[in-house]
C-alpha positions as CSV (number, residue, x, y, z in Angstrom):
1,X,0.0,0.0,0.0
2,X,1.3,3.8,-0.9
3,X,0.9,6.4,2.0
4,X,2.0,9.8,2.3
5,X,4.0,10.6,5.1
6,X,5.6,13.5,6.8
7,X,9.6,13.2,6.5
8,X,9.2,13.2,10.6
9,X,7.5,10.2,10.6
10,X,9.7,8.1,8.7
11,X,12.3,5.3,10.0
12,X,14.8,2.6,9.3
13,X,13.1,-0.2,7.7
14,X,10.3,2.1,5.7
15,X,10.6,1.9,2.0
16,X,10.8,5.0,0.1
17,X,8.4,4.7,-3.2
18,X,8.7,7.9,-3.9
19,X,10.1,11.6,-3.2
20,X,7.7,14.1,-2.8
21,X,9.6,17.1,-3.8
22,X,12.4,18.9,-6.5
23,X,15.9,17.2,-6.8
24,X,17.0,20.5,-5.6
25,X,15.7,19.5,-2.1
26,X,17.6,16.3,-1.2
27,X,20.8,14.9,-2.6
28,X,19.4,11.2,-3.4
29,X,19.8,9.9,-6.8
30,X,17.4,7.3,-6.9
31,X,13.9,8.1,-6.0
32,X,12.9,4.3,-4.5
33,X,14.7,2.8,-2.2
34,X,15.0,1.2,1.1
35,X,15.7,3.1,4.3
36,X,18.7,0.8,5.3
37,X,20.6,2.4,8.0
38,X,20.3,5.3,10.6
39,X,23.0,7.7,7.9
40,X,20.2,6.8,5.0
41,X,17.3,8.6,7.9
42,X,19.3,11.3,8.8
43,X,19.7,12.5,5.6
44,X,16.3,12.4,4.7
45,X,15.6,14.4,8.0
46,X,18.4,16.7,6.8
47,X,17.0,17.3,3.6
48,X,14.3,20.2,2.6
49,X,12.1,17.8,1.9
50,X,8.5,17.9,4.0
51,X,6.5,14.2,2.6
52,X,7.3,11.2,0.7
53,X,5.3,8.2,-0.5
54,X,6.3,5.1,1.2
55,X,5.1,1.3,0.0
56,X,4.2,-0.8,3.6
57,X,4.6,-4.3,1.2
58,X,7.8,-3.8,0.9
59,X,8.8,-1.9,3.9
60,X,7.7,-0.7,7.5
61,X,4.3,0.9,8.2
62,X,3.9,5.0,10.1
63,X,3.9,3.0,13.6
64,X,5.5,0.0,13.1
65,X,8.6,-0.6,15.1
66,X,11.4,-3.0,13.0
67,X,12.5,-5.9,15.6
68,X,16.3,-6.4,16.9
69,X,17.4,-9.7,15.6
70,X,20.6,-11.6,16.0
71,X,21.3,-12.7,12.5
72,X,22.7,-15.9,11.9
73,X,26.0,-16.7,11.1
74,X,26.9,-16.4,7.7
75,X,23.8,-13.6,6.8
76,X,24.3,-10.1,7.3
77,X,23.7,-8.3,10.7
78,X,21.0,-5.7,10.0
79,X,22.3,-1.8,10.4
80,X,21.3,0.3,13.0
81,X,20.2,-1.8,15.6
82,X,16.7,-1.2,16.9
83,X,14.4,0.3,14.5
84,X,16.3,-1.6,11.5
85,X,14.3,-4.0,9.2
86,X,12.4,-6.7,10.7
87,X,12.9,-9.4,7.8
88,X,14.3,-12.6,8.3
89,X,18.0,-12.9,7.7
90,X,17.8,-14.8,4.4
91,X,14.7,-12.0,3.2
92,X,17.2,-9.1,3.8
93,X,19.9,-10.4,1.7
94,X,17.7,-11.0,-1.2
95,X,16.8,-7.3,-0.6
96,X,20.3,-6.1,-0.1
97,X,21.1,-7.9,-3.6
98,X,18.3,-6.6,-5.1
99,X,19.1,-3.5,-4.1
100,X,22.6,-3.6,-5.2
101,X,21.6,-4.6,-8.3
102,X,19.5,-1.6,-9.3
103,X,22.2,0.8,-8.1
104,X,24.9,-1.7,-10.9
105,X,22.0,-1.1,-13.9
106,X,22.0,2.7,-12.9
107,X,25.4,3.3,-12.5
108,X,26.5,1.6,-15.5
109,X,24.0,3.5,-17.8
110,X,25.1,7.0,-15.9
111,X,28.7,6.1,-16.4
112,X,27.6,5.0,-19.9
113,X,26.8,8.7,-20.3
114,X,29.7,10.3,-18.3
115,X,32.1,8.5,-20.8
116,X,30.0,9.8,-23.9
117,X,29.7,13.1,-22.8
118,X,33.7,13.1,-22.1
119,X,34.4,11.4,-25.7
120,X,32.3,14.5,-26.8
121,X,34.8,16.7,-25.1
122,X,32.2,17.8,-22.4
123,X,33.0,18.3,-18.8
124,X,32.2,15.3,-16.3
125,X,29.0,16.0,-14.2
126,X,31.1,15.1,-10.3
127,X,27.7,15.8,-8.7
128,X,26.7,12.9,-11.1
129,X,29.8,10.8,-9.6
130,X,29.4,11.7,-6.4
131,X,25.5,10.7,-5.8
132,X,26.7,7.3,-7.7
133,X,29.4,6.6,-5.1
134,X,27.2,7.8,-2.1
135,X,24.6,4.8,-3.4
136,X,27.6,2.6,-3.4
137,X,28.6,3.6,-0.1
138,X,25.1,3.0,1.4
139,X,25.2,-0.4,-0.3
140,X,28.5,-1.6,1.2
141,X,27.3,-0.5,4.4
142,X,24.6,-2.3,4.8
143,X,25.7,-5.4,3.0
144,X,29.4,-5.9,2.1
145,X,29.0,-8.7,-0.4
146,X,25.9,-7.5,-2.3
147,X,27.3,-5.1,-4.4
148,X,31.1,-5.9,-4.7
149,X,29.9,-10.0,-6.1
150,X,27.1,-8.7,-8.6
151,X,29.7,-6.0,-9.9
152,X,31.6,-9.4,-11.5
153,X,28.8,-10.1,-13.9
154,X,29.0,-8.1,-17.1
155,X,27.8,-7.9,-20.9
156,X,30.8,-7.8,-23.4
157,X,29.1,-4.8,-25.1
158,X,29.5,-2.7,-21.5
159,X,32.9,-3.7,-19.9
160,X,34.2,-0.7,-19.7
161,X,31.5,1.1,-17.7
162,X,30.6,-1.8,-15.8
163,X,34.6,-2.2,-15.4
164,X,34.2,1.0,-14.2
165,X,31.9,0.4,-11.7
166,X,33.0,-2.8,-10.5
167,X,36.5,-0.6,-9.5
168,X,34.6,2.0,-8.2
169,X,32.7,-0.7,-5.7
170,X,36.1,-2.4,-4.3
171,X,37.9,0.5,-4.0
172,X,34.7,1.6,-1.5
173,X,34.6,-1.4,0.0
174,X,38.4,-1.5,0.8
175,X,38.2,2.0,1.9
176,X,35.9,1.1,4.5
177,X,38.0,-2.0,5.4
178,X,41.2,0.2,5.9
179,X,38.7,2.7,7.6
180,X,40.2,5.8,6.3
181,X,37.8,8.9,6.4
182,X,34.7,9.5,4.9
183,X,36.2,11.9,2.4
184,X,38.8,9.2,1.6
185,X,36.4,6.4,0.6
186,X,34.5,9.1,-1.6
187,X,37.7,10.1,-3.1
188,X,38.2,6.2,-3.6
189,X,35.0,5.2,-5.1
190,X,35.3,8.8,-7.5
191,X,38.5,7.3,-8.7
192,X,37.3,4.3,-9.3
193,X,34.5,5.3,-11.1
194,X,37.2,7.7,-13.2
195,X,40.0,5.7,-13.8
196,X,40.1,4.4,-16.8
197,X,38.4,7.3,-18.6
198,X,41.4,7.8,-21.0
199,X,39.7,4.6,-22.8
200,X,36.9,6.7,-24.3
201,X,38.8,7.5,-27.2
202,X,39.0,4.2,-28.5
203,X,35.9,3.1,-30.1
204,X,36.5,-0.9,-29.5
205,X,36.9,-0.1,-26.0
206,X,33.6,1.8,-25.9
207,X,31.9,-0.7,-28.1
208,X,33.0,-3.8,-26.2
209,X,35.2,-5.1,-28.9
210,X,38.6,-4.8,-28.1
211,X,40.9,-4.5,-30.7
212,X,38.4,-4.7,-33.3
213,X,38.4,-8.5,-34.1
214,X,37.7,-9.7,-30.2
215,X,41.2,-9.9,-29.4
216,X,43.0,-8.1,-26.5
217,X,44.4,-4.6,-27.5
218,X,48.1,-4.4,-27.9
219,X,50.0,-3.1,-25.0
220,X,51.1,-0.4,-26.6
221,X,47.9,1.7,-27.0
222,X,47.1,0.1,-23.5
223,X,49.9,1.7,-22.2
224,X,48.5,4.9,-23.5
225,X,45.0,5.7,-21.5
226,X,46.1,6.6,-18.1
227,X,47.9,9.5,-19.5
228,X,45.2,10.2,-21.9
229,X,42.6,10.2,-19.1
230,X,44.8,12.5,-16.7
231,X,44.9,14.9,-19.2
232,X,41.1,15.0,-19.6
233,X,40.2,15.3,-16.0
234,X,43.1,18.2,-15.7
235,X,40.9,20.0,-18.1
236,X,37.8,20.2,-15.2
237,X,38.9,22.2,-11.9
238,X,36.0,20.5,-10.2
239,X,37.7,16.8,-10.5
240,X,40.2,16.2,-7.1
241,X,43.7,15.9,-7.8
242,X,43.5,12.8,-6.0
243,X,41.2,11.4,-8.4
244,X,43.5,12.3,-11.2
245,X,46.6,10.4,-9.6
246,X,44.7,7.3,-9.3
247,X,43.9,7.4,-13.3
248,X,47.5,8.3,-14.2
249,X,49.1,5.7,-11.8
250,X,46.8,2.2,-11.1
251,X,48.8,0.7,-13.4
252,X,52.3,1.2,-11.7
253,X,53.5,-1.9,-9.9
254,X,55.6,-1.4,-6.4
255,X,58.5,-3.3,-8.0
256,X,58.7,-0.4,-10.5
257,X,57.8,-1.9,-13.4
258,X,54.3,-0.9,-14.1
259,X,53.7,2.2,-16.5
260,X,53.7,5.1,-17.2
261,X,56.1,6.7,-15.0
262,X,57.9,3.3,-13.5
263,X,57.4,4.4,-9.9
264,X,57.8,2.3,-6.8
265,X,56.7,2.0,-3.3
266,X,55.7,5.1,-1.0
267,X,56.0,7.1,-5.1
268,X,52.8,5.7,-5.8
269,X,50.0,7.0,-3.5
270,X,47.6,4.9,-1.5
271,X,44.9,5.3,-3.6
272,X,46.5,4.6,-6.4
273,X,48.2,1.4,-5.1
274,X,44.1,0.4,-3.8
275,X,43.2,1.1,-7.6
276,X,46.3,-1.3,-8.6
277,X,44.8,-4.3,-7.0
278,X,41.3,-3.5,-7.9
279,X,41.5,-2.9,-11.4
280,X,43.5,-6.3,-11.9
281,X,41.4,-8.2,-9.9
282,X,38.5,-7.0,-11.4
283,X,40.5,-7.4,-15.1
284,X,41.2,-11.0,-13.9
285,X,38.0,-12.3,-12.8
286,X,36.1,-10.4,-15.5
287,X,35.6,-12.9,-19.0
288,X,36.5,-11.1,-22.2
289,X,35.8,-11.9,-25.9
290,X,39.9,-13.3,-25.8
291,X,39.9,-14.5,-22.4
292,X,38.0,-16.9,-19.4
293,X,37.9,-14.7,-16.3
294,X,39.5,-16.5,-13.3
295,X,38.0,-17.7,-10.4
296,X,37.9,-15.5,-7.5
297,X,39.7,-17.2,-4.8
298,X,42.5,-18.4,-7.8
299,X,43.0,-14.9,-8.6
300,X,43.5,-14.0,-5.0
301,X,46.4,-16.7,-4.6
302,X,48.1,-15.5,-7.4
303,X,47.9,-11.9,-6.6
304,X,49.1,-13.7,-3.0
305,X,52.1,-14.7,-4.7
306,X,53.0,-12.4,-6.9
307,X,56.9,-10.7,-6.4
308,X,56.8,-7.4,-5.8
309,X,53.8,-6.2,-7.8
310,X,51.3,-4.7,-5.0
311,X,51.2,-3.3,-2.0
312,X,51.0,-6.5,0.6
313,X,49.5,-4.4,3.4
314,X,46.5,-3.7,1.2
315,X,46.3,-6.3,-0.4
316,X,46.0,-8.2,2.7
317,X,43.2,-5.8,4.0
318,X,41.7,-6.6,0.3
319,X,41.2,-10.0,1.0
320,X,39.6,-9.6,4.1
321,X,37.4,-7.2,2.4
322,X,36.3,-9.7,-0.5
323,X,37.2,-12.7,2.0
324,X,39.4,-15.7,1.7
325,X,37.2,-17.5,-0.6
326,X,34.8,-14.4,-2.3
327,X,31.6,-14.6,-3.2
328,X,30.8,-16.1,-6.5
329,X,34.3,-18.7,-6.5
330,X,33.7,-22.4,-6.6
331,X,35.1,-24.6,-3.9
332,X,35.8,-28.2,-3.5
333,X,34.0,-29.7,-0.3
334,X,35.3,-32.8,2.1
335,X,32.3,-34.6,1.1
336,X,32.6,-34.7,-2.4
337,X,30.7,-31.7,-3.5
338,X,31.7,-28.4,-5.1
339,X,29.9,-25.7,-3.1
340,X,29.5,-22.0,-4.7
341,X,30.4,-19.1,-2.2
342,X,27.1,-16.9,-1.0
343,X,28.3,-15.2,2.1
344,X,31.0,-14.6,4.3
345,X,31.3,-15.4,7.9
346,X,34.0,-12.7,9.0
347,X,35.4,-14.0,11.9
348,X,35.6,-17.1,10.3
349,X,36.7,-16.3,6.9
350,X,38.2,-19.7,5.8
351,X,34.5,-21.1,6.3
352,X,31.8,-19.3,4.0
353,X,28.3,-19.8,3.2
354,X,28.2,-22.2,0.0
355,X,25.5,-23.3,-2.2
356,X,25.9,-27.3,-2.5
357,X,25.2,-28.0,-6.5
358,X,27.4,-31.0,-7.8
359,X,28.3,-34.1,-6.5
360,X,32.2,-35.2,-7.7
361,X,32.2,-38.4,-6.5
362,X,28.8,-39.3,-8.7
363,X,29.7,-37.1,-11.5
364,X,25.9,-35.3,-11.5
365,X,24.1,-32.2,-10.2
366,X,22.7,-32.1,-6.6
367,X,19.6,-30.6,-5.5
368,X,21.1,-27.2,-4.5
369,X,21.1,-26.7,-0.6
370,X,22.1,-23.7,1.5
371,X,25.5,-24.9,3.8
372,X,27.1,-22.8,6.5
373,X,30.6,-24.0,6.8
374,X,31.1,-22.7,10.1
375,X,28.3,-24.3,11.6
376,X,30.3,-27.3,13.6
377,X,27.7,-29.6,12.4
378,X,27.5,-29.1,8.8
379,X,29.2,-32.3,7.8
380,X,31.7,-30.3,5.7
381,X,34.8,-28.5,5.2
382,X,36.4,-26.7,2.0
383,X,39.1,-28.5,-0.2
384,X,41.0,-26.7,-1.2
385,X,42.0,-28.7,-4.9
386,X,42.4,-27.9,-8.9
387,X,39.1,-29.3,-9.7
388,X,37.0,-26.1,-8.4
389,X,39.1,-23.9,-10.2
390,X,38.6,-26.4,-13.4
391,X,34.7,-26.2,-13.4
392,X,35.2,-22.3,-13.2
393,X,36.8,-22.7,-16.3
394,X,34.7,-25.2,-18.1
395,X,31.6,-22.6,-18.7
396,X,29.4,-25.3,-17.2
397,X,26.2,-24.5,-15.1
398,X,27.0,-22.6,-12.0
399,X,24.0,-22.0,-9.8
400,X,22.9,-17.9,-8.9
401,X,24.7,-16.0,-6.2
402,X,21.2,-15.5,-4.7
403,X,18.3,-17.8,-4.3
């Protein structure tokens, strides 16, 4: 049911249908959405607007008070604390992915138009940017996993914006995990969203077909966009110098021998060594028209055990940010089984949330079943063995991150 409601009366745990006013009066950029956390309310409050519409089926009612619930382990603990939503733990992380996965479709079609805009030689809208990482933030706050796992899944004829945003939502997330300031997670998510800007230029790039013939570019005119995009953000006073770094420089290596400049260590600034192990694992786990993406948690060991190209202190708050095993990678099981990651369990993060599928031992699919590995009675434990990685490979069936 749709009611009208004085801003006043609203709380965690209401669902916004719609807002009753001018985009001059709040800084929101969607206009539906779920009142998540206590920082979503108070900006509502904050803002000059005086009603809204709210929808009671898919949120709390004007009176309603949202119960405090210990989630189980595994789901995600609901923000806020009391007056958050009063959903069962498995119905708020479909929300939180549904959610998340409106704020991916709208973010990719505003970066869409960012990049066009640029190609055009116009300046980038940063008040666009900004509301786009504020909805990330928001997202990452109240679920970690939703938006950073969905992020992975891409059409070929949109990687670079969806590239984009995929960046944009682990270099918020790890921001958070490092906890720098809140002007310092803004400034990461900006540059993610930013970085690889210098690409719109190349019309393969912007159509999705790299190099023309569905081949990977040449390094050579790879080697060429972070410069390219620098020089098109110095162009715009409004854009942070900090965001310009990070698209001249995610590409140097701490070993020196990333490009352009060849910098090392403490040269390369922390953003800019975040964006470094972003953009590649994104890059990695991403498929391309030339290339299988790699699994998640294979990507992470190599990174692991790579000489000297990233910065080990954040890379090792990355991984606890994406988690040992991230959502979306394939795992071996004890039993037999191949499980695919759903959730984390952070202060267990070698035992996730898995969704049973395929049986090795028979060689066939398995009714899919919901299995917490930290749960001491679950039967199970990972394995941690080449086949996983293999089916990742194969383009075989892989069940949905969400039920």
């Amino acid at each position: 049911m749709i009611k009208k409601v004085p801003v006043s009366q609203l709380c965690v745990g209401m669902y916004i249908q719609d807002l009753g006013g001018s985009f001059l009066d709040h800084s929101f950029w969607r206009s539906r959405f779920l009142i998540s956390t206590e920082r979503k309310l108070r900006k509502l409050q904050g803002s000059r607007l005086e009603w809204v519409l709210i929808d009671t089926q898919r949120g709390l009612d004007v009176g309603q008070q949202a119960e405090t619930a210990q989630p189980s382990p595994g789901q995600p603990a609901a923000p806020g604390g009391v007056g958050t939503v009063a959903a069962p733990p498995a119905q708020a992380e479909q929300q939180a992915f549904e959610d998340a996965k409106e704020i991916l479709d709208e973010s990719r079609e505003q970066v869409k138009q960012l990049f066009s805009e640029a190609d055009l030689g116009s300046k980038i809208d940063m008040s666009h940017v900004q509301g786009l990482v504020q909805d990330m933030a928001d997202s990452i706050e109240g679920h970690p996993d939703a938006l950073t796992s969905l992020a992975r899944i891409k059409k070929a004829d949109q990687y670079l914006y969806a590239h984009s945003v995929a960046v944009a939502a682990l270099m918020t997330s790890l921001a958070r995990t490092m906890r720098l300031s809140d002007e310092h997670v803004h400034l990461a998510g900006m540059a993610g969203l930013l970085h690889d800007i210098g690409k719109v230029h190349d019309p393969d790039e912007m159509s999705g077909k790299v190099g023309g013939r569905q081949i990977q570019a040449p390094q050579e005119i790879q080697r060429k966009h972070p410069a390219a995009g620098a020089a098109m953000l110095r162009q715009d006073a409004s854009v942070p110098a900090e965001v310009i770094e990070v698209c001249l420089h995610h590409h140097e290596r701490m070993d020196g021998t990333g490009f352009p400049d060849q910098l090392s260590g403490k040269q390369i600034g922390l953003l800019s060594r975040m964006a470094a192990i972003c953009n590649f694992y994104d890059e990695m786990t991403s498929s391309r028209p030339f290339r299988k993406g790699w699994d998640p948690a294979f990507t992470l060991f190599k990174m692991l055990k790579s000489e000297g190209q990233f910065d080990m202190d954040v890379l090792g708050a990355f991984v606890r940010t994406v988690g040992r095993y991230p959502v979306g990678s394939i795992i071996s099981l004890t039993n037999s089984e191949l499980g695919l990651v759903v959730a984390q369990n952070p202060d267990t993060p070698e035992q996730p949330v898995v969704k049973v599928f395929y049986s090795i031992r028979w060689a066939h699919a398995v009714p899919e079943r919901r299995v917490n590995l930290a749960d001491p009675d679950c039967g199970s434990a990972v394995l941690p063995v080449r086949v996983a990685m293999d089916w990742a490979q194969s383009g075989l069936p892989v069940p949905s991150i969400i039920d």
